[in-house]
matplotlib code that plots the C-alpha trace (Angstrom):
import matplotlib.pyplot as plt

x = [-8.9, -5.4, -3.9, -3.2, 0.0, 1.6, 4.1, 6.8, 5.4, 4.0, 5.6, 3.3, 5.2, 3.7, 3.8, 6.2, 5.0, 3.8, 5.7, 5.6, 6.0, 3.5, 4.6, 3.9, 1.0, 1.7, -0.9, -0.5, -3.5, -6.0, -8.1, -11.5, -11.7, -13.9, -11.0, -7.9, -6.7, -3.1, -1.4, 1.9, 3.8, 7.1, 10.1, 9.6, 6.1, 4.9, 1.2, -0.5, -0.3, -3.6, -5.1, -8.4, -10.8, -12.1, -10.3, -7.3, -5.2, -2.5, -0.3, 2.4, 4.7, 5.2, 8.1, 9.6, 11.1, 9.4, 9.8, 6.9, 6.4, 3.4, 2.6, -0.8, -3.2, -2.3, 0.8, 3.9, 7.5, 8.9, 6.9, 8.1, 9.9, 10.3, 12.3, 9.4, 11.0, 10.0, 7.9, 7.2, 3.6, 2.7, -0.4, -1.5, -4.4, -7.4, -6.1, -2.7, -1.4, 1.0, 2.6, 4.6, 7.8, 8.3, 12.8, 11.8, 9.7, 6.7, 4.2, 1.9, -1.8, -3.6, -6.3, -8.4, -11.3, -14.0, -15.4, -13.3, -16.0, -14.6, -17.4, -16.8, -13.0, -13.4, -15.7, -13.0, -9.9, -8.6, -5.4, -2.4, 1.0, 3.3, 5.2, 8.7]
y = [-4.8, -6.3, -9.2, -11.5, -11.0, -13.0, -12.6, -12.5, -9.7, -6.6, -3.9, -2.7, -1.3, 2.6, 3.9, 5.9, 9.7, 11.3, 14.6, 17.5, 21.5, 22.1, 19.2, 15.7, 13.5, 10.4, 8.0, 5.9, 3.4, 1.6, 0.2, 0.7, 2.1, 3.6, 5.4, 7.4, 8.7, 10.7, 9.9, 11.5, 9.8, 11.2, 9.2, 6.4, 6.2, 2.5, 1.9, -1.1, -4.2, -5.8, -7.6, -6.6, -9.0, -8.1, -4.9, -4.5, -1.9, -0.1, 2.1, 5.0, 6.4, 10.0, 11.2, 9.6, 6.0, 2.9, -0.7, -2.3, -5.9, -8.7, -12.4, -14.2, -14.4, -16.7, -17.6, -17.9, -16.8, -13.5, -11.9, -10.7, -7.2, -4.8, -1.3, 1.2, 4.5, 7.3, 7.0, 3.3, 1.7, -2.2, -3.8, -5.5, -8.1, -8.8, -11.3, -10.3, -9.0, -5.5, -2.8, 0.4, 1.2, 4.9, 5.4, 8.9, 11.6, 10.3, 10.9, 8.0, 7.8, 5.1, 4.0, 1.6, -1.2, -0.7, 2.6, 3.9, 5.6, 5.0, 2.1, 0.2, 0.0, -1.3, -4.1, -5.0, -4.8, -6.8, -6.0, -8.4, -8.4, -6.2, -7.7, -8.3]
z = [-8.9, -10.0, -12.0, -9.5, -7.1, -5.6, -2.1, -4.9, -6.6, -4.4, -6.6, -9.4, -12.5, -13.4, -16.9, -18.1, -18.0, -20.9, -21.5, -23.4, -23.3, -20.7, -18.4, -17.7, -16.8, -14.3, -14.6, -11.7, -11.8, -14.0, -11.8, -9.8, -6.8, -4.3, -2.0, -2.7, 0.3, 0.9, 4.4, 5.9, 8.0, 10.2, 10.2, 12.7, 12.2, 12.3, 10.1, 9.4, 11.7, 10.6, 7.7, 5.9, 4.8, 1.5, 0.8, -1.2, -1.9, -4.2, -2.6, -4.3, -2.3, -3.6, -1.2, 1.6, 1.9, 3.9, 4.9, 3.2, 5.4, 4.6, 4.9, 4.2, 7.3, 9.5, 8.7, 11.1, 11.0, 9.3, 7.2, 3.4, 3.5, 0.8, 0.6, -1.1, -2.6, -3.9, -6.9, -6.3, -6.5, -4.5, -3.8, -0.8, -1.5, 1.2, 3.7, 3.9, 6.9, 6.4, 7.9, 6.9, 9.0, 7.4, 7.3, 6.5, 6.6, 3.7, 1.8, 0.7, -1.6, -0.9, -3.6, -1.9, -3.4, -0.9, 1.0, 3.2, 5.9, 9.2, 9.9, 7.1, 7.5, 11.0, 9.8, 7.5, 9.2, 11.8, 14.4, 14.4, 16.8, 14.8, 11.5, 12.4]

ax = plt.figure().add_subplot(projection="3d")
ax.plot(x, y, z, "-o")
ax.set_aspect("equal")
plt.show()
């Protein structure tokens, strides 16, 4: 679904916008996908905490601000920690456990490489002790 990334390099660069008279036109991804999903989050809120196995995922965060957090399966010790911002896209690759502390009130689409029917995430994701 993506160029390779690498713990390094989580934020994916997005196009600049093409405008004109009528408005603009954002394109945020080029990339198959099978689910695009929009989640709100209140300040506070905590998502993630697990790892999937063969899913991957980009995710733009349209309003709000978050702590992005991840570290390869089965590793030890801190895990990598971003700050995500409005209007910022990062991908998190199969095997990588993640979680989303939301710092405010947010706004986040999800484009996802496999189904995301409530069955065939479960099969794929697996629960870890939160990120710190």
């Amino acid at each position: 679904m993506s160029k390779t990334r690498t713990d390094d390099n989580v934020l994916v660069p997005i196009r600049e916008p093409f405008v004109d008279a009528r408005g603009e036109i954002l394109n945020l991804i080029d990339a198959p996908f099978m689910s695009a999903a929009v989640i709100t989050s209140v300040k506070g809120a905590v998502r993630g905490n697990h790892y999937h196995k063969t899913d991957d995922h980009y995710c733009w965060l349209q309003r709000g601000e978050m702590v992005y957090l991840h570290r390869r399966s089965g590793q030890t010790g801190p895990a990598r920690r971003w700050t995500i911002k409005a209007g910022q896209m990062f991908y998190t690759p199969p095997g990588y456990e993640h979680a989303m502390q939301f710092t405010q009130d947010s706004v986040l689409l999800v484009f996802a490489k496999n189904n995301r029917e409530m069955a065939n995430y479960e099969a794929d994701t697996v629960r870890v002790p939160p990120l710190e």
